[in-house]
C-alpha positions as CSV (number, residue, x, y, z in Angstrom):
1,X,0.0,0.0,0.0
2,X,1.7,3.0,-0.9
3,X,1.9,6.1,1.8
4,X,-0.6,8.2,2.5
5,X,-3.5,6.2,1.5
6,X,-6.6,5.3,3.6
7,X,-6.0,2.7,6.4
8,X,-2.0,3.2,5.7
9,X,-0.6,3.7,9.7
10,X,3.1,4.7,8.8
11,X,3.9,1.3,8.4
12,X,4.5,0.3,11.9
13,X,4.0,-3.4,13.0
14,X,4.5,-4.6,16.6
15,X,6.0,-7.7,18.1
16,X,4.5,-9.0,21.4
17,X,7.6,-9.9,23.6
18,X,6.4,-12.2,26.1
19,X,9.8,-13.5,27.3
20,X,10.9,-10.0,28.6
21,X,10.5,-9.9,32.6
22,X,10.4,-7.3,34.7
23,X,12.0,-7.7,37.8
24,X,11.4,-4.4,39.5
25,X,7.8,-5.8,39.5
26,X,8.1,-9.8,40.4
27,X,11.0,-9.7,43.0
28,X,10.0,-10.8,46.7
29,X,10.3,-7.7,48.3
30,X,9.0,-5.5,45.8
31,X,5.5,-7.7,45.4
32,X,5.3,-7.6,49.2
33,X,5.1,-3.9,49.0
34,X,2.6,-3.9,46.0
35,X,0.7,-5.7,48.5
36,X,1.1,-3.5,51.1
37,X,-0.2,-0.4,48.9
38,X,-2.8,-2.4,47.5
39,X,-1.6,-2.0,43.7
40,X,-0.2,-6.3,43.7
41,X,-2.3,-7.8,40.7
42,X,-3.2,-4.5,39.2
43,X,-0.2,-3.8,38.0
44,X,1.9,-4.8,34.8
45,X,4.5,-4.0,32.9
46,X,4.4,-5.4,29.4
47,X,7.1,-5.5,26.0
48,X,6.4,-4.9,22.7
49,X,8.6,-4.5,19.4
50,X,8.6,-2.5,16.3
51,X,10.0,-2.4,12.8
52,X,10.3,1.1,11.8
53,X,11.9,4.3,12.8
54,X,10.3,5.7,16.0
55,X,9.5,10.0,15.4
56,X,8.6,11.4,18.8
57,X,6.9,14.2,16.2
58,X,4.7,11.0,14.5
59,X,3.9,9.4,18.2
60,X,-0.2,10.0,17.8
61,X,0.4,8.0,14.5
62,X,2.8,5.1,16.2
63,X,0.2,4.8,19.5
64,X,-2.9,4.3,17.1
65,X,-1.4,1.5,14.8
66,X,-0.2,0.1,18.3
67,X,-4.0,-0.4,19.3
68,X,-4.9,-1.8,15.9
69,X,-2.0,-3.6,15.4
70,X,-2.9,-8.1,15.2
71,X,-0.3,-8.8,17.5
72,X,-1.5,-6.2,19.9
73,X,-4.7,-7.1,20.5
74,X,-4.7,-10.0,22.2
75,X,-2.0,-9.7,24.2
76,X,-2.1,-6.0,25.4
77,X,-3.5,-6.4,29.1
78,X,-5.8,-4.4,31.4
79,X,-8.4,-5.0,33.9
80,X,-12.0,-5.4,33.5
81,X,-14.4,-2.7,35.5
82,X,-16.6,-5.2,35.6
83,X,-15.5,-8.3,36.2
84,X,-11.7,-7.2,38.0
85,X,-10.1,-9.9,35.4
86,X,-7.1,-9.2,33.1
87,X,-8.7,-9.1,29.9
88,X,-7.5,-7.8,26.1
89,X,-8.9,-5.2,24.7
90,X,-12.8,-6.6,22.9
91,X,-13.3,-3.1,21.2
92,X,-12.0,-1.1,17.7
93,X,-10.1,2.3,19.1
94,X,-11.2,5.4,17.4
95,X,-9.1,7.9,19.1
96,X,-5.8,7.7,20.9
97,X,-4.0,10.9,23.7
98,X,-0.9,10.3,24.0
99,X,0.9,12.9,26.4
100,X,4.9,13.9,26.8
101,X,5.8,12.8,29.9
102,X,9.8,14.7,30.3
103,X,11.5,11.7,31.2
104,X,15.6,13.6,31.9
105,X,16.1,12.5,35.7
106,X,19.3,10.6,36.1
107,X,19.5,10.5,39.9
108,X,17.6,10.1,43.0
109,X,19.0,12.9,44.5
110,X,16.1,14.4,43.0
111,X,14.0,13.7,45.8
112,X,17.3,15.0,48.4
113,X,14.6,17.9,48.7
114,X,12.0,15.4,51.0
115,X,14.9,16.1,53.3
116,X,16.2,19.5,53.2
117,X,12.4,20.8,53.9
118,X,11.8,18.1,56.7
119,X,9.0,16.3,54.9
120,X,11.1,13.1,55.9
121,X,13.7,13.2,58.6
122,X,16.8,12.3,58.2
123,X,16.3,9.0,59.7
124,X,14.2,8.2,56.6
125,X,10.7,8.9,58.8
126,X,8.1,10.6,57.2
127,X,6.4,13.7,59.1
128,X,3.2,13.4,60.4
129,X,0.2,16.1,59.9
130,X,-3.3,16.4,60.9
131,X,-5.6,14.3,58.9
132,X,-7.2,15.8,56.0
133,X,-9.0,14.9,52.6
134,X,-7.5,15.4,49.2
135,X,-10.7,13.5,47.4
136,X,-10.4,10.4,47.3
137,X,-6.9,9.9,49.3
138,X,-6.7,10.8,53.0
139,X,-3.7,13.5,53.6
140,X,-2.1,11.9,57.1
141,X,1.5,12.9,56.9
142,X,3.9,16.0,55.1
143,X,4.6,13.5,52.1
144,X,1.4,13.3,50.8
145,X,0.6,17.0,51.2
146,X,3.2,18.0,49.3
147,X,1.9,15.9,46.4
148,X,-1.5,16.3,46.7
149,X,-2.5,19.9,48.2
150,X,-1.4,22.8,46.1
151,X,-2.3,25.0,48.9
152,X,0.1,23.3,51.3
153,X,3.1,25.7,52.1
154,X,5.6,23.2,50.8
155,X,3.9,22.0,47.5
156,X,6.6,24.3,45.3
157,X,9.3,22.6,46.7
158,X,8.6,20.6,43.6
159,X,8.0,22.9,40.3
160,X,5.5,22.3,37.8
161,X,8.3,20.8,35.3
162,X,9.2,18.9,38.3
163,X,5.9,17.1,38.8
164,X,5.9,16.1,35.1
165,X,8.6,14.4,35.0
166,X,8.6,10.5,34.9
167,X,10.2,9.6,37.8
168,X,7.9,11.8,40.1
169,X,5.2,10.8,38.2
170,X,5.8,6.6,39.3
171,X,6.9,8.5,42.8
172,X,3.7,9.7,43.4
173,X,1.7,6.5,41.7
174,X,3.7,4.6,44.6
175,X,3.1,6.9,47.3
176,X,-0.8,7.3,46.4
177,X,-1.4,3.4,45.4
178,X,-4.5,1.5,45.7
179,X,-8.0,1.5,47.8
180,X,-6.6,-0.2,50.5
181,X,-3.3,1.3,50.5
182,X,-1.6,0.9,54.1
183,X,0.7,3.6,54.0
184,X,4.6,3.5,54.8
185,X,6.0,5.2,58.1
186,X,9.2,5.9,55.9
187,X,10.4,6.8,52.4
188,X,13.0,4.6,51.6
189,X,10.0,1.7,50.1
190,X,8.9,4.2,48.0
191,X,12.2,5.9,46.9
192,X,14.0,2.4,46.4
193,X,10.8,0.6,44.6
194,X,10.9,3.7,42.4
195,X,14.5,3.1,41.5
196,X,14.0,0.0,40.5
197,X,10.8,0.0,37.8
198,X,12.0,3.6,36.7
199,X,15.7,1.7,35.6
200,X,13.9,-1.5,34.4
201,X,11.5,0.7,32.0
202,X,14.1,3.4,30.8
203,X,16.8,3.2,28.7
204,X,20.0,4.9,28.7
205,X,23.3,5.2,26.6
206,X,26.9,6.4,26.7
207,X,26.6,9.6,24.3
208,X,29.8,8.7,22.2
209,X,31.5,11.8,22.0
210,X,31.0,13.5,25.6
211,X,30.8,10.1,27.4
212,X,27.8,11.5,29.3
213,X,24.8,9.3,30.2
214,X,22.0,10.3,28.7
215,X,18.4,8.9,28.4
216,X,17.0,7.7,25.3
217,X,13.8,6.4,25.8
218,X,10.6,8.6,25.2
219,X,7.7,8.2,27.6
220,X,4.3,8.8,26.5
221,X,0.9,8.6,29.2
222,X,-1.8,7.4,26.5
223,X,-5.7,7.1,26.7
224,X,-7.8,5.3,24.2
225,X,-11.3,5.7,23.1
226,X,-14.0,3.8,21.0
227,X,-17.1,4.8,20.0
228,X,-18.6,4.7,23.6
229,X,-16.0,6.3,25.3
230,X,-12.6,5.6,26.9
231,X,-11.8,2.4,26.6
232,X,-8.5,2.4,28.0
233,X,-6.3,1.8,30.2
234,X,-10.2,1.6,31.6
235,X,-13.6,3.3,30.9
236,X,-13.3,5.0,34.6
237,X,-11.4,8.1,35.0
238,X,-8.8,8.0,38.2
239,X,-5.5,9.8,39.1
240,X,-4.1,6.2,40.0
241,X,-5.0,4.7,36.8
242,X,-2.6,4.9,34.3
243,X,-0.7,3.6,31.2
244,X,2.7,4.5,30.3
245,X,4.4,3.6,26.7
246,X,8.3,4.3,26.9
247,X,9.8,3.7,23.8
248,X,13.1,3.0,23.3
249,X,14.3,4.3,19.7
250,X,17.4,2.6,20.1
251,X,16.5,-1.3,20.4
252,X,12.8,-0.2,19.3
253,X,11.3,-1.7,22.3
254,X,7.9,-0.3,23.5
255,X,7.5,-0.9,27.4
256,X,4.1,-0.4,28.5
257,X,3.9,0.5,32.3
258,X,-0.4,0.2,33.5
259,X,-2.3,0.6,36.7
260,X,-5.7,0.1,37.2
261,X,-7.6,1.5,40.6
262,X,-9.0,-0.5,42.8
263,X,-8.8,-3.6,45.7
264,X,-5.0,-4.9,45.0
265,X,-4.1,-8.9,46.0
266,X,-4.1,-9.3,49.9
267,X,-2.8,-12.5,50.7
């Protein structure tokens, strides 16, 4: 079919890559925590391949033949509202959003600033504050104020381009988690567990000539609709449900990070 014609998608086609694990989400210690914050069983991380040159300018192009793609289909996950089942997706997508998400962070000592404006202690113990509500998450210590409440006194510790990026992004997911979420007395869980699925997702390289690290991957947060509606990652709208696409341009690998809302796994 040559360019430009109807039903032409830029010539993408996808791979599903079933034998690539993550380990920031299956090890012991980290699925105890998922657990713990109520996200175990509703979350996945998932790898695709693709054939073609990745454009970040083209992504709206490269995220719609993704959902239309045969190998796609039915073996992209997420979870039924209905039934609370992993299921693939049984609908055509009309429409896709797929959103920038800066993804430049290199270091942890991004979140140094927890410290420096006693929001955690230095012994790694969050603060405590007077319960409040942030609807629907209950506001019980300094850490979650300053990601919740832009009233709070110490939300600009972290600036708008700060809050966009990737890393704070799964941060905060962490933090927040699921309807049951039992909350951690200190950071480390959150900061270490963050660590860990934030270098399993992203990709990085030597640049050749300056020797610095950079990042290559690009990370997208993507809706899709059909003709009813949003369709995914789920027909209900929530702050803790989520799908992230990080492409890697490089090894054209397309990691797909999701979250559903809701009662994780307890025992």
């Amino acid at each position: 079919m040559a360019a430009g014609e109807p039903g032409d998608l830029g010539g993408y086609y996808f791979r599903f890559l079933p034998q690539k694990t993550f380990q920031s989400l299956s090890a012991p210690e980290i699925t105890s925590r998922l657990r713990q914050w109520s996200m175990l069983g509703r979350i996945k991380a998932q790898a695709f391949g693709f054939d073609q040159n990745f454009q970040a300018y083209r992504k709206d192009d490269f995220v719609m033949a993704f959902f239309k793609d045969p190998n796609v289909i039915p073996n992209l996950k997420l979870l039924s509202d209905s039934s609370g089942q992993w299921i693939t997706l049984g609908t055509e997508v009309k429409k896709i959003e797929a959103i920038n998400v800066p993804c430049t962070q290199l270091s942890m000592s991004f979140f140094n600033r927890l410290y420096d404006e006693d929001i955690v202690r230095d012994n790694g113990y969050i603060v405590k504050c007077l319960d409040s509500f942030c609807d629907p998450f209950l506001i019980s210590d300094e850490l979650r104020k300053v990601l919740l409440m832009e009233d709070s006194e110490k939300y600009e510790v972290f600036s708008q381009p700060d809050r966009e990026e990737f890393l704070f992004c799964l941060f905060k997911h962490l933090c927040l988690g699921g309807a049951l979420c039992q909350y951690e007395d200190v950071v480390n869980p959150y900061l270490e567990t963050t660590k860990l699925i934030y270098k399993d997702l992203v990709s990085v390289r030597k640049h050749p000539q300056t020797k610095k690290i950079q990042i290559t991957s690009f990370v997208f947060k993507v809706t899709a609709y059909d003709s009813a509606g949003m369709c995914y990652p789920s027909t209900k709208n929530h702050e803790q449900t989520f799908s992230y696409f990080i492409v890697d341009p490089i090894r054209r690998h397309v990691h797909v990070l999701y979250h559903c809302y809701g009662m994780g796994e307890m025992s």
